[in-house]
N, C-alpha and C positions, 0 to 999 in steps of 0.2 A: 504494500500500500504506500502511495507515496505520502510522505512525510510534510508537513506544511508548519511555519510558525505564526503562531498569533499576531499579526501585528497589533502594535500598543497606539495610543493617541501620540503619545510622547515620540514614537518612534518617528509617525506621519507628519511631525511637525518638523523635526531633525530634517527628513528628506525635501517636504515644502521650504525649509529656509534654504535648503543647498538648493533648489533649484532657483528661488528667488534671488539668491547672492550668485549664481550664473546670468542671469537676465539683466539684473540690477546693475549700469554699470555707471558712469557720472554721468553718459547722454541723457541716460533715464532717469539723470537728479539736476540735469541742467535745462533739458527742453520742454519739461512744464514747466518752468519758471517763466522762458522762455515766452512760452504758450502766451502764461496769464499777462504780461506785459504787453505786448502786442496787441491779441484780440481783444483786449481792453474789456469793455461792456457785452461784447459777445463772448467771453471765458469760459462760459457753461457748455454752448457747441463746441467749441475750438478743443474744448477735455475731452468732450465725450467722444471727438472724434479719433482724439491721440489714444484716449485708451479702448477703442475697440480695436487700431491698429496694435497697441501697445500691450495686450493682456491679453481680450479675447481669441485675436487670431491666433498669439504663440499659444494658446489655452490648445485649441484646435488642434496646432500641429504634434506638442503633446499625446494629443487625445488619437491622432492618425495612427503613430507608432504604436501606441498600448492597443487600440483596436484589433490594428493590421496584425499585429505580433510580428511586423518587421524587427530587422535590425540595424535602421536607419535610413536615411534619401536612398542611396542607390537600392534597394529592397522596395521602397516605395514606391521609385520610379521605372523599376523594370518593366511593369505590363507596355511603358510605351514603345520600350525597346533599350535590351541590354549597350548598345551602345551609346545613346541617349542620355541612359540612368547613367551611365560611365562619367560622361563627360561634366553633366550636371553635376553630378557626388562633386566632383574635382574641382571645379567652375564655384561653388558654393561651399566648401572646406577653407577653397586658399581665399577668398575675398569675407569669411566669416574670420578664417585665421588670418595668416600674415599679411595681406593685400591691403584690409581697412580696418574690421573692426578692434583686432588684438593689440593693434598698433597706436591706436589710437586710446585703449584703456591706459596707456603708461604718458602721452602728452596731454592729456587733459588735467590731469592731476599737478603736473608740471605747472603746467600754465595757473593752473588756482593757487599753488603754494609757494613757487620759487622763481617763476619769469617776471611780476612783478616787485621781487627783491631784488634782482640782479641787471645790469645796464646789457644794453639789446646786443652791444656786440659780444660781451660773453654768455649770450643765453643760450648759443648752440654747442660752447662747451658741458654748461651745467645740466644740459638737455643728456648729453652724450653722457654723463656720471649719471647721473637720475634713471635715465632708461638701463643705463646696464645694469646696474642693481635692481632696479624692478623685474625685469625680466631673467633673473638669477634664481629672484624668489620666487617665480611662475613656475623655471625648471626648479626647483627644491620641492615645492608642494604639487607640483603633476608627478612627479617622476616616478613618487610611490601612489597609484591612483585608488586603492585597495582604502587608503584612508582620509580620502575627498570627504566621506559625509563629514566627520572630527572635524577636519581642520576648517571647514565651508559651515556647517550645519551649529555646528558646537563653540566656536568659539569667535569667528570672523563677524558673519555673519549679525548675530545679537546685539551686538556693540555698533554695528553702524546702522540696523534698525533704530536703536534707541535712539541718534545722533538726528535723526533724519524727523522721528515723529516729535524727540524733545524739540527742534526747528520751529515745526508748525505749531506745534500747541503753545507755544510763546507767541508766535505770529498771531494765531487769532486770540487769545487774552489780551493780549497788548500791538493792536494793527497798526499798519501803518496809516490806512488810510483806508475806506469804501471799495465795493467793488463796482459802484454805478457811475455813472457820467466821464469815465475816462473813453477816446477816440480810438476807433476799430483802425488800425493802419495795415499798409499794403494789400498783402493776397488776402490776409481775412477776411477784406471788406463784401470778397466775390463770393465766398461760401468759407463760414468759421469752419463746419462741420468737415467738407470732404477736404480741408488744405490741415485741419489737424490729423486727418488718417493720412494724409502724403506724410506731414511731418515725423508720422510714426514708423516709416518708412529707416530713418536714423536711425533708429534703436537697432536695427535690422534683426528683432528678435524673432520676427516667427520665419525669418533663415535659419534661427539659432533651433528653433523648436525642436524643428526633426532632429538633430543633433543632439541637445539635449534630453529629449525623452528617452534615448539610447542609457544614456548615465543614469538616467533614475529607475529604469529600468532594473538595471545591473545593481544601481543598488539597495535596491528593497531585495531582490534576492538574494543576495548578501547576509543580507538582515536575516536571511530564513526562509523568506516565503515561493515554493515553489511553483506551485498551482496558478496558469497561464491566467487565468480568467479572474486570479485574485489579483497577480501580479498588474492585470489593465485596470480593475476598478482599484486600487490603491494607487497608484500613477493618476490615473486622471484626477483623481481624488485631494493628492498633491499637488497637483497642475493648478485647481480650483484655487486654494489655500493661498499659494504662489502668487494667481493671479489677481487675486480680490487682495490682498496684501499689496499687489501692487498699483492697484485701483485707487484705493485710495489715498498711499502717497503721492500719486499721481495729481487727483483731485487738490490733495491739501498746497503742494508744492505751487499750481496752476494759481491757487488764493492768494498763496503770499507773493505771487508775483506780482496778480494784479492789486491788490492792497498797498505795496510799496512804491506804486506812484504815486502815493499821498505824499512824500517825501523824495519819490525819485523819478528820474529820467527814464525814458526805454535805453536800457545797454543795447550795444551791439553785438549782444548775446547771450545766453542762459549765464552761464561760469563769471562771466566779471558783474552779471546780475544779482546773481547770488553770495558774489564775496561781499558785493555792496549791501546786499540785506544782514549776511551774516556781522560784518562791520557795524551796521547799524545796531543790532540787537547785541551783540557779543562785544563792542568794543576791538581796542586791535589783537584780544586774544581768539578774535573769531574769524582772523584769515589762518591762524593754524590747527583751530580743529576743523575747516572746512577742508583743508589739504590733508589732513589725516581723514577726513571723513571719504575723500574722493581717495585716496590712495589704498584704502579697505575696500570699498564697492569694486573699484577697476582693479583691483587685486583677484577678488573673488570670482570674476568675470571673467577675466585673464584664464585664469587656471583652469576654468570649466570649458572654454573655448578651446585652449590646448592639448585640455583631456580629451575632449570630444576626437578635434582632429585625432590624433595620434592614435586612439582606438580607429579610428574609421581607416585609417590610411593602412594600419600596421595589417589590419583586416584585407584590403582593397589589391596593397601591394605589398605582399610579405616578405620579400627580400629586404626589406629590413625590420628591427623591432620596435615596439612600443616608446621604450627608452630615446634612441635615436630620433623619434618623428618630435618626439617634444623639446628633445635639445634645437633640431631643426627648425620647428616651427618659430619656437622662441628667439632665436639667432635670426633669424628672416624677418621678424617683427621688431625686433630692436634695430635692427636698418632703418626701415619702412619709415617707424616712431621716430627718427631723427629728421626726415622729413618738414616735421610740422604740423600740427592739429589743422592748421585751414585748408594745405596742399591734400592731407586725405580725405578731409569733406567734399573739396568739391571734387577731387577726385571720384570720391563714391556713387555721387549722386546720378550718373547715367545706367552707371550699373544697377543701382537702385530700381529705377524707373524699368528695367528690361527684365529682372531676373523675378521683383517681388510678385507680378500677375502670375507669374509662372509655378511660381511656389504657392499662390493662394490657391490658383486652380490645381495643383497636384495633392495639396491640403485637403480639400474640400469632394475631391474626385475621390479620396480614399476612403473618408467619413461614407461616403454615399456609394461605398465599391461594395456591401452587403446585396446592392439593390440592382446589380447588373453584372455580380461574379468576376469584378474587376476583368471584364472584358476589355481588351487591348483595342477594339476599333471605338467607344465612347473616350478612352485617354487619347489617343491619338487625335480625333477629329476637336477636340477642346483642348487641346495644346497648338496643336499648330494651328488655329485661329484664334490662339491668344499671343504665340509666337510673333504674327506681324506685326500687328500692332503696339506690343510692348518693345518690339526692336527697334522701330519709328519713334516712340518716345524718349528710349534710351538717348537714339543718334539726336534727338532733338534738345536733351540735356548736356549733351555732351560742350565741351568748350568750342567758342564761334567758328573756328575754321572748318570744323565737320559740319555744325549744327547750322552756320549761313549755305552750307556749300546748295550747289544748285540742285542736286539730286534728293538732298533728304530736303531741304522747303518744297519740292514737289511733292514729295510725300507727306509732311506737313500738314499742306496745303489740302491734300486729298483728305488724310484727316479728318482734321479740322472741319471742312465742307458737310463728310456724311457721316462720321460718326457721334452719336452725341457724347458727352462730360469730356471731349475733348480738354477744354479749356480747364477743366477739374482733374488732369492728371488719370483720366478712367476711357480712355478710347478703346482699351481692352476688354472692358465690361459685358456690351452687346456681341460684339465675335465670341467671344469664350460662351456667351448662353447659346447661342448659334450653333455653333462650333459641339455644344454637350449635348443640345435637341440631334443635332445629324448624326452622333456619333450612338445614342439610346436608340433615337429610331431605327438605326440601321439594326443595331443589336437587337430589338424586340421583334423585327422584320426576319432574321435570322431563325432566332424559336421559334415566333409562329410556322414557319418555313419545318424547321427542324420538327417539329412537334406534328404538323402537317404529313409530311412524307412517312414521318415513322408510322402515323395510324395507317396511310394508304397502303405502306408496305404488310402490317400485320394485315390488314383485312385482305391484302391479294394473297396471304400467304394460307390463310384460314380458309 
């Protein structure tokens, strides 16, 4: 008989913080802040939108792996084709790892605690100490991955929770200022709602999802529990915990942004927003625990990214091991991070715009893969008619000499003309329902067919 252990409340909570100290990284403590400054008076859409991109979908993707009983993207992405999933897995490891976001947990933190201390022409040596130490402590704590939940769940994690809600609960006891009559400025003013799911897009956490639903996976069995179907409703169960945990710092974070134009200006960006609130409420001891507060978060973020990678890879491509992909990853990310926090946002952001319809429709194709036996002609025909339109967007984010060139403003332009939420970052939206109608029809067309022949055949047989 197989053997199963009880999981505890206390355990589920362990695994929910490790998963939320994976997600959680200072994007996801700086772009509500962000948020609330900006859309001003429209703050309530502009959240609600960042955290359906920002909770609910990585909830989702989550919830795909525990369903599916993959073990991870490439498994998820195979019905569309092994070389497909191949390339994807690859394409979404190195741009989740070392490409953007792993790299960019170690200059954000920089930037909130030590590039305003130090004069602009030494800031890319102190960058250069700072990351390689950072990224030392990523390989120290990946390296033995056996005890991720301890070092994430148990001790990391706790301490920068408290750091974040002690934040806001001062903020609203003691506000800076209302959250009515401030001015909606830029893209908010064209829709708060769909430009805070773009902006959700930054966290790139439900790329992260499928990646990380692997590790939580792995570690509630760990814990004990063997029995599949226990293992997916504890997983998603975490995922919930995780993501309502992140819900609402979300929310609280969005408040004190917009409440701190009672006394402040819009920054030109979440991180010198929130040293200036921290500064406010904290005095000058509160640019140092907001750089300890972001160098825990992107710490914890760090490691779970790494971990992710280096299971998937040592998996993927076993000539070499575990060990080696995290030295790897981590030495490729410390490059990257010397870069500069602005050069990898904008860098990100075409990729962004190409890769996330891609992953929300293979998200969403798995949830609802009970309902057509994850038939390969329904993924196929709702990926490649998500595939155009999301690569039109990408080239159209991308920096001017691609984005004016003449060939993508004719595409653009076609766009823009017939597809609607064009202008809302969603041109992909109607092909991909398109694209999922042709690909079921055809598959229900096939049973009926299937289903069909088989009686004609018994009753010529009979």
């Amino acid at each position: 008989m197989e053997q199963t252990h009880k999981f505890t409340w206390k355990e589920l909570i362990v695994v929910a913080s490790m998963l939320f100290g994976m997600y959680f990284g200072a994007s996801n403590l700086t772009f509500p802040v962000q948020i609330g400054q900006q859309s001003g008076s429209a703050f309530i859409s502009s959240i609600i939108g960042f955290i359906i991109m920002g909770t609910i979908l990585p909830l989702l993707g989550v919830a795909a792996i525990a369903i599916t009983r993959t073990n991870g993207v490439y498994e998820l992405a195979q019905p569309i084709g092994k070389t497909y999933a191949l390339i994807f897995t690859v394409i979404l490891y190195i741009a989740i790892g070392p490409a953007f976001a792993t790299p960019r947990t170690a200059t954000v933190p920089f930037e909130f605690g030590i590039a305003t201390h130090v004069s602009a022409a030494s800031a890319p040596i102190w960058l250069l100490i700072y990351s390689a130490c950072f990224f030392t402590a990523v390989i120290l704590f990946a390296i033995n991955r056996h005890k991720v939940v301890d070092y994430l769940g148990r001790y990391l994690n706790p301490i920068f929770i408290a750091m974040v809600v002690f934040l806001i609960v001062v903020a609203i006891f003691k506000p800076m200022g209302t959250t009515s009559g401030h001015a909606v400025t830029g893209a908010w003013k064209n829709g708060a709602l769909s430009n805070g799911i773009i902006q959700g897009y930054q966290t790139m956490d439900a790329l992260a999802s499928v990646e990380f639903g692997v590790v939580v996976v792995l570690a509630i069995k760990a814990l004990g529990v063997k029995k599949e179907s226990s293992v997916a409703k504890l997983t998603i169960k975490a995922g919930i915990l995780a993501a309502s945990a992140m819900a609402v710092i979300y929310a609280g974070l969005a408040y004190v942004g917009v409440t701190s134009l009672g006394h402040l200006k819009i920054a030109n960006d979440g991180g010198i927003a929130l040293g200036q609130i921290t500064q406010y409420f904290f005095g000058n001891a509160g640019v140092y625990i907001l750089a300890f507060m972001a160098t825990i978060t992107c710490m914890t973020t760090a490691v779970g990214v790494t971990t992710s990678f280096a299971t998937a890879f040592s998996g993927l491509f076993p000539q070499f091991g575990y060990k080696t992909y995290v030295i790897v990853v981590s030495i490729a990310s410390f490059i990257v991070s010397n870069f500069g926090f602005e050069t990898i946002i904008n860098a990100a952001m075409p990729f962004l715009m190409f890769i996330y319809p891609l992953c929300i429709t293979l998200i969403i194709l798995s949830l609802l893969s009970p309902l057509f036996k994850r038939a390969r002609v329904v993924y196929i025909w709702t990926t490649v008619f998500t595939f155009v339109p999301a690569a039109v967007d990408g080239l159209n984010a991308a920096p001017a000499v691609i984005a004016k060139s003449m060939v993508v403003q004719s595409l653009t332009n076609f766009e823009s003309k017939y597809l609607p939420l064009f202008s809302q970052g969603f041109a992909w939206l109607l092909p991909a329902i398109i694209g999922f109608a042709i690909g079921l029809g055809i598959y229900v067309g096939q049973r009926i067919w299937a289903n069909g022949h088989e009686t004609v055949s018994e009753s010529d047989w009979s």
